[in-house]
VONU-694864 format. One record per residue: x negated, y negated, z of N, C-alpha, C in turn; residue in three letters. Coordinates in pm, 1 decimal. Layout:
N
      n_u      n_v      n_w     ca_u     ca_v     ca_w      c_u      c_v      c_w residuo
        X        Y        Z        X        Y        Z        X        Y        Z     Ala
...
% end
This chain:
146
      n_u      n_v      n_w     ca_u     ca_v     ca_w      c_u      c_v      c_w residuo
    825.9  -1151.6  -1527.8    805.1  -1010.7  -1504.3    659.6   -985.4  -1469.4     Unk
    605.5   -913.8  -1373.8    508.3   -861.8  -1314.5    443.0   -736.5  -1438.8     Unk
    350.9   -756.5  -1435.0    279.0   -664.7  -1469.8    239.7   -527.6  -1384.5     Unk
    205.6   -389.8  -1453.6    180.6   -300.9  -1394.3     31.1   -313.2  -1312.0     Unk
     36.7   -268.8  -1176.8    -50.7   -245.3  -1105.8   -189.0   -194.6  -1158.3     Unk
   -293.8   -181.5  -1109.6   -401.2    -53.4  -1124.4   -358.0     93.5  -1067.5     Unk
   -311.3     51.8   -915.0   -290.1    159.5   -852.8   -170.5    224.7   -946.3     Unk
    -71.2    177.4  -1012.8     35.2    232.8  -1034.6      1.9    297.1  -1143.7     Unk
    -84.9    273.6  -1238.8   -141.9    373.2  -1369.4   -248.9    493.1  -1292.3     Unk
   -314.5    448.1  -1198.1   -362.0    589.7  -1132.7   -259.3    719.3  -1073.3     Unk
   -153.1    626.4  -1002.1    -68.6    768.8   -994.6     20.7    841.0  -1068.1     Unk
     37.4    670.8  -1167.3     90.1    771.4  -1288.8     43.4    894.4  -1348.5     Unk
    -97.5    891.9  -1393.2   -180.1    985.7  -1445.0   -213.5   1088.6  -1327.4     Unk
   -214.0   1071.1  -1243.2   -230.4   1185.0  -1153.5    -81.2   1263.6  -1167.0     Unk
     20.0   1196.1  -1150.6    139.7   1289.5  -1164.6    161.7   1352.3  -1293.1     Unk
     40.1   1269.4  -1394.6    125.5   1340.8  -1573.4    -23.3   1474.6  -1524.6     Unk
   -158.9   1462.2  -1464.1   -169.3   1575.8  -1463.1   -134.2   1681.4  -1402.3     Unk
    -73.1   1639.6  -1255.0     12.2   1717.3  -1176.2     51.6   1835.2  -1229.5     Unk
    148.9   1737.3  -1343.4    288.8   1822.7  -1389.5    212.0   1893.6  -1508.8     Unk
     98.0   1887.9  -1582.7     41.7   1936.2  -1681.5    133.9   1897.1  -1781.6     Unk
    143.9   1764.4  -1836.1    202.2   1687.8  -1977.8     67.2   1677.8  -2031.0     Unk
    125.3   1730.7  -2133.1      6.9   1704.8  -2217.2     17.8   1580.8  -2290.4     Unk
    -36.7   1485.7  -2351.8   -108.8   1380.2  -2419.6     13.1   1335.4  -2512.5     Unk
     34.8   1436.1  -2596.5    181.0   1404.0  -2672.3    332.6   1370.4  -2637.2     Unk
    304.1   1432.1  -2518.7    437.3   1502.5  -2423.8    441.1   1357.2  -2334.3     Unk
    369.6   1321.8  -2263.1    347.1   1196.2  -2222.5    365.8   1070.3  -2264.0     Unk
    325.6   1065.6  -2414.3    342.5    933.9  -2505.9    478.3    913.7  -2517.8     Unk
    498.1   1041.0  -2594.3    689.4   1042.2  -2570.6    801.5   1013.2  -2490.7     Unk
    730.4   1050.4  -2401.2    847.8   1006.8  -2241.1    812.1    860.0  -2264.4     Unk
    643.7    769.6  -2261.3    673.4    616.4  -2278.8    748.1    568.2  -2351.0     Unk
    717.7    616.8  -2465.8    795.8    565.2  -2598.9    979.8    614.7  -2563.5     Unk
   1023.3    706.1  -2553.5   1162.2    669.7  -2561.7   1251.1    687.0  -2484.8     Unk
   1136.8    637.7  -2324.6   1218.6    542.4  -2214.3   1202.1    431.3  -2242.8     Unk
   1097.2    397.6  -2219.9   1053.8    257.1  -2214.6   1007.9    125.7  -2360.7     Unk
   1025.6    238.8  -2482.8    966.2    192.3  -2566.1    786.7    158.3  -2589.6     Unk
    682.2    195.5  -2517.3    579.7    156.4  -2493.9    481.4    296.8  -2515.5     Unk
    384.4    267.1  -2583.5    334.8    344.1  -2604.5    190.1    419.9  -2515.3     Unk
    155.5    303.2  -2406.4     84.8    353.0  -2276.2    144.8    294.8  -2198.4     Unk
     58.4    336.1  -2086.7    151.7    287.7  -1936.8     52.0    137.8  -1896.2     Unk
    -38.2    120.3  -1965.2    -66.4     -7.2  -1916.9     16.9   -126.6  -1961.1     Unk
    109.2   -123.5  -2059.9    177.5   -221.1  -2097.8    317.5   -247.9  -2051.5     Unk
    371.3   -104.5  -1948.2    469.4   -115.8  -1837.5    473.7   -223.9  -1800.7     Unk
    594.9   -275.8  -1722.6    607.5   -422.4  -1668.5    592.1   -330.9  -1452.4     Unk
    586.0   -389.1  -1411.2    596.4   -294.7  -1267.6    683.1   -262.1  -1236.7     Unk
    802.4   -265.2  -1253.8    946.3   -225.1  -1231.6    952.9    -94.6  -1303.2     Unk
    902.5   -112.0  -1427.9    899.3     19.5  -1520.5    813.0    140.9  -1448.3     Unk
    699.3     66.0  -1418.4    609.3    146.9  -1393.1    695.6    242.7  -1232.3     Unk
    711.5    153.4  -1170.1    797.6    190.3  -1035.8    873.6    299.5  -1044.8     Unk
    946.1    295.6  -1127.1   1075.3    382.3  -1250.6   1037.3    497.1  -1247.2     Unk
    914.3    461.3  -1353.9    876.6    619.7  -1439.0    804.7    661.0  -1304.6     Unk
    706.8    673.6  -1194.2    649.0    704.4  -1093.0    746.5    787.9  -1010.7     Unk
    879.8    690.8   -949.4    962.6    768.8   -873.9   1005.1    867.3   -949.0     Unk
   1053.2    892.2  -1125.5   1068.4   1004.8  -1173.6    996.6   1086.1  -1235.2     Unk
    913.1   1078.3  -1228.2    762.2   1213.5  -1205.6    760.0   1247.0  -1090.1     Unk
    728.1   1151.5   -993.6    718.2   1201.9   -846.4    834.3   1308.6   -800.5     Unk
    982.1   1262.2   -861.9   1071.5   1363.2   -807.7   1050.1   1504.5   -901.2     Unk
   1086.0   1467.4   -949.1   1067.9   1607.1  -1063.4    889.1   1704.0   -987.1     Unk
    782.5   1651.3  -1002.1    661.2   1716.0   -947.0    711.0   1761.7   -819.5     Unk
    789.1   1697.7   -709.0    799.7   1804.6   -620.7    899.4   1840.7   -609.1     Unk
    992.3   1874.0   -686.1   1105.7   2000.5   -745.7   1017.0   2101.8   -804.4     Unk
    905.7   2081.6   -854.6    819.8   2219.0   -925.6    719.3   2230.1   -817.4     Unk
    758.0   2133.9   -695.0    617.4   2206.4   -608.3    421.6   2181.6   -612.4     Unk
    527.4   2099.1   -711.4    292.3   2042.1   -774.0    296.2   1884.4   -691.0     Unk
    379.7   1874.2   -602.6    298.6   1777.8   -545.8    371.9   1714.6   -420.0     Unk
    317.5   1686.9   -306.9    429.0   1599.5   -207.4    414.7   1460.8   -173.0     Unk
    473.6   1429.6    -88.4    511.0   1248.4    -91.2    401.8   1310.5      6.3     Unk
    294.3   1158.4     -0.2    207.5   1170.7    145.2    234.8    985.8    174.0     Unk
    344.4    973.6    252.9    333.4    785.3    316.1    230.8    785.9    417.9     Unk
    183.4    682.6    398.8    125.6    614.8    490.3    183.0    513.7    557.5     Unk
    137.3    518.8    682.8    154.9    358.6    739.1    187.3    243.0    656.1     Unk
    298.4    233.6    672.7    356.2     38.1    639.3    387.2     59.6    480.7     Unk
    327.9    215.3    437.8    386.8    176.4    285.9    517.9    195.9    288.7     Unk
    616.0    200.0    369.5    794.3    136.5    300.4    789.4     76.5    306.4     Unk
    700.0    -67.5    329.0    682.6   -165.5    315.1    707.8   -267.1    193.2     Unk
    624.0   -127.2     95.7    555.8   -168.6    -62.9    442.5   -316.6    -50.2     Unk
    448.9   -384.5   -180.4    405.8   -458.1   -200.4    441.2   -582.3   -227.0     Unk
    480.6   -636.5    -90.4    573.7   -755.9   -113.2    551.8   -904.0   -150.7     Unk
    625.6   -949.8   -215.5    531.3  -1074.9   -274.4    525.3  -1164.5   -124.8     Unk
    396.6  -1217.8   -129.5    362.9  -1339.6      9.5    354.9  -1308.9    117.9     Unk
    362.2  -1178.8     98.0    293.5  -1040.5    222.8    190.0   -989.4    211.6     Unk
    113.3   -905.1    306.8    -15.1   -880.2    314.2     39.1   -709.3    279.8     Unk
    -42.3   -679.0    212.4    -17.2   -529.6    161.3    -57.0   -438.9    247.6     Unk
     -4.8   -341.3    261.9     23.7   -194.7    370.0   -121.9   -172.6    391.1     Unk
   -207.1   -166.4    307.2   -393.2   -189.5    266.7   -414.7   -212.2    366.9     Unk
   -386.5   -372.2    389.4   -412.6   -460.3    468.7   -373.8   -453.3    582.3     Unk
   -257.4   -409.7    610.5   -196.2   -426.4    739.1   -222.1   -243.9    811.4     Unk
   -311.2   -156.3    710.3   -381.2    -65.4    790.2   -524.0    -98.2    816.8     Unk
   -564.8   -166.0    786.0   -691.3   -200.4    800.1   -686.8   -334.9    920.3     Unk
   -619.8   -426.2    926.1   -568.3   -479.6   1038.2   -586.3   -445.6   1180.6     Unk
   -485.5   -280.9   1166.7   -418.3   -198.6   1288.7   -549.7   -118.4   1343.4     Unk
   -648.5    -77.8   1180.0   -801.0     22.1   1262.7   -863.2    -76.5   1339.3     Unk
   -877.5   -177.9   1295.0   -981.0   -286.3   1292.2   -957.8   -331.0   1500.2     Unk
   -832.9   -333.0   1486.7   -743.5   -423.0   1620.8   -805.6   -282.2   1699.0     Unk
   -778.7   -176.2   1697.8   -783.4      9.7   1743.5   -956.0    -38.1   1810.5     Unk
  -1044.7    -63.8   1732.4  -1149.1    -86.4   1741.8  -1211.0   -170.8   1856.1     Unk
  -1148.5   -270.2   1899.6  -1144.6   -371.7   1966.4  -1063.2   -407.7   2111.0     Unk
   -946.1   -336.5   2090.5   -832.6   -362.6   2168.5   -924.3   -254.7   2360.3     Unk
   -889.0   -372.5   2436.7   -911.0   -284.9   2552.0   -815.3   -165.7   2605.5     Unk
   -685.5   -267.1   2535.9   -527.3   -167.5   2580.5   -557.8    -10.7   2632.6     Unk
   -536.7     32.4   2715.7   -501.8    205.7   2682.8   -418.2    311.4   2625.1     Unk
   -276.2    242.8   2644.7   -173.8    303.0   2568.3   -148.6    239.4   2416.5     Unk
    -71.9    318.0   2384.0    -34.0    234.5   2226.0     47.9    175.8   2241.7     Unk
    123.6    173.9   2335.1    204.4    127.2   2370.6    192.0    -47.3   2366.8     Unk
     77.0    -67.5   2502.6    -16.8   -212.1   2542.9   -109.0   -209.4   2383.7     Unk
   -135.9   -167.7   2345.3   -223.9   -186.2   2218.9   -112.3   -268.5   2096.1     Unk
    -42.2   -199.5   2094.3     80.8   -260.7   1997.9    108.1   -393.7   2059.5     Unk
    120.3   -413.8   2147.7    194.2   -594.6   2226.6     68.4   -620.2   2250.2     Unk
    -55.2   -633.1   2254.8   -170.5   -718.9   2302.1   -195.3   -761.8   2142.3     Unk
   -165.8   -658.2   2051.6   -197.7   -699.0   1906.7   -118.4   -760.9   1870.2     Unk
    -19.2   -820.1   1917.6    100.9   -895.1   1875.6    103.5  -1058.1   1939.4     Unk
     68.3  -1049.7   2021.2     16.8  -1141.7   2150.1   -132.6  -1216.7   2059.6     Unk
   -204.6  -1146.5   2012.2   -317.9  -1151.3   1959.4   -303.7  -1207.9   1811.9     Unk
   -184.0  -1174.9   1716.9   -127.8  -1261.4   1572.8    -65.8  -1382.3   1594.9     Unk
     45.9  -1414.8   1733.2    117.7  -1530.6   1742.6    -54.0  -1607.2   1774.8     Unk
   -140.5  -1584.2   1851.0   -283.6  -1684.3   1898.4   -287.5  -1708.5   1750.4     Unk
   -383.9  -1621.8   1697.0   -501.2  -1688.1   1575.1   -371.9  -1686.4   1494.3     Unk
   -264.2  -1666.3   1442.1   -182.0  -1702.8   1322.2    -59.1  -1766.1   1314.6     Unk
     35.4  -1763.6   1435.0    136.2  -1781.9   1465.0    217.4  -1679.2   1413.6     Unk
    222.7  -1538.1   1431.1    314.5  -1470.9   1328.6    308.4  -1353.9   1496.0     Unk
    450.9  -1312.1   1463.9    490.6  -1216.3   1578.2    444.3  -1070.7   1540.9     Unk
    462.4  -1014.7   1446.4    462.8   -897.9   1409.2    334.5   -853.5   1281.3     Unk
    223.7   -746.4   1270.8    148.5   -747.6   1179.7    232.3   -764.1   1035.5     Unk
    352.8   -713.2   1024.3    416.6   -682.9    897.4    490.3   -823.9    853.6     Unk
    493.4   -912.1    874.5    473.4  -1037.5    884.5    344.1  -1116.6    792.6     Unk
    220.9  -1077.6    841.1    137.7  -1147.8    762.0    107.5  -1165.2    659.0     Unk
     91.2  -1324.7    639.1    111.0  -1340.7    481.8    -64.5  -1343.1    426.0     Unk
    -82.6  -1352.5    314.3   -249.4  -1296.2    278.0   -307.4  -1404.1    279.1     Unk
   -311.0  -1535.4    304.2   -406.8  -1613.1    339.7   -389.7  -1566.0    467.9     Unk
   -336.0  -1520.9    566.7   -350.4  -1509.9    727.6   -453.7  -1355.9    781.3     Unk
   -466.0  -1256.2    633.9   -535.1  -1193.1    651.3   -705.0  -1202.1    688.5     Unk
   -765.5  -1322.3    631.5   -876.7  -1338.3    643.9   -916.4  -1415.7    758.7     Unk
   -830.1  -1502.2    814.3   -837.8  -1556.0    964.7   -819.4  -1429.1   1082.4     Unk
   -723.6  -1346.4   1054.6   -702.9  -1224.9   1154.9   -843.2  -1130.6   1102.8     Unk
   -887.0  -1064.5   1003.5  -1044.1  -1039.6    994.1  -1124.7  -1039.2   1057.1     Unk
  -1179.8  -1186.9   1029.6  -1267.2  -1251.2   1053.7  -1257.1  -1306.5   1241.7     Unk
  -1151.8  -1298.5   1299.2  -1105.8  -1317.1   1489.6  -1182.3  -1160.0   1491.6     Unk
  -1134.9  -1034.0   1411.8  -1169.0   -903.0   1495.6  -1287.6   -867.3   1489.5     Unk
  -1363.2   -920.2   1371.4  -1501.5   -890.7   1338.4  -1586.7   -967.9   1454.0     Unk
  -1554.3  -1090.2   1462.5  -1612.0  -1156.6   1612.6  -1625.1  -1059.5   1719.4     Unk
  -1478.2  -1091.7   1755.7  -1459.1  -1020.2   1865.3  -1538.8   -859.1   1869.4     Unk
  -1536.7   -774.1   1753.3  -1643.7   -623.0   1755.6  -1762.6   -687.3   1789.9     Unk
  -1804.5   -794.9   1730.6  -1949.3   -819.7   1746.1  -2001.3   -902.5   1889.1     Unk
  -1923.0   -918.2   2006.2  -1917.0   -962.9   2090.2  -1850.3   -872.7   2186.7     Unk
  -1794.3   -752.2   2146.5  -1818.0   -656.0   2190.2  -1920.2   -543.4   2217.5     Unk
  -2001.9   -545.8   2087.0  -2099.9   -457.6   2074.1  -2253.6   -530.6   2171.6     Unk
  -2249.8   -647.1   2156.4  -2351.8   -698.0   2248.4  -2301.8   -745.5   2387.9     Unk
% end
């Protein structure tokens, strides 16, 4: 079993202040869902759990909305490069790419992962392949810029 995230105790607590639980009110919901008396001792599945049901409930009262980003339906997949990553990837490529459309920007960046990684698609990359794809765009900016 996985342990709970960092990120996943930050939005926890952002949603318990969201919803205005107070301190007691909070402990309680750990304790007799989960048995646990903070959320750092969640396993990540739990944590996953209790998140999607704050999150729903907060925007049934309107205190809060889903904001996705890029690649996060992704999540955080094991031996995958995290949504993080694979937006920081996509600015990085944005930065560099001669393409004009997004269209040519999307397939030159694809064209550009099978070279330095062998992988067809950014959502594909696994996290040792992140620092070889990096480290190609950072070149390439800096051999752009001069």
């Amino acid at each position: 079993m996985s342990m709970i995230e960092p990120m996943q105790i930050k939005l926890i607590h952002c949603l318990k202040s969201a919803l205005g639980l107070s301190d007691p009110t909070y402990r309680e919901m750990l304790t007799g869902r989960y048995g646990k008396d903070s959320s750092k001792k969640l396993t990540y599945s739990e944590a996953s759990d209790l998140i999607r049901q704050m999150e729903n409930y907060a925007v049934s009262m309107g205190v809060w909305r889903r904001k996705e980003k890029r690649y996060d339906r992704y999540g955080h997949r094991p031996g995958f490069a995290s949504p993080k990553q694979l937006r920081m990837i996509e600015g990085m490529w944005k930065d560099v790419s001669r393409a004009q459309t997004e269209e040519d920007r999307k397939m030159a960046l694809r064209h550009f992962l099978m070279r330095i990684v062998g992988i067809e698609d950014l959502r594909f990359i696994e996290p040792e392949h992140v620092r070889k794809v990096v480290y190609a765009l950072k070149t390439m900016k800096a051999a752009k810029a001069a």
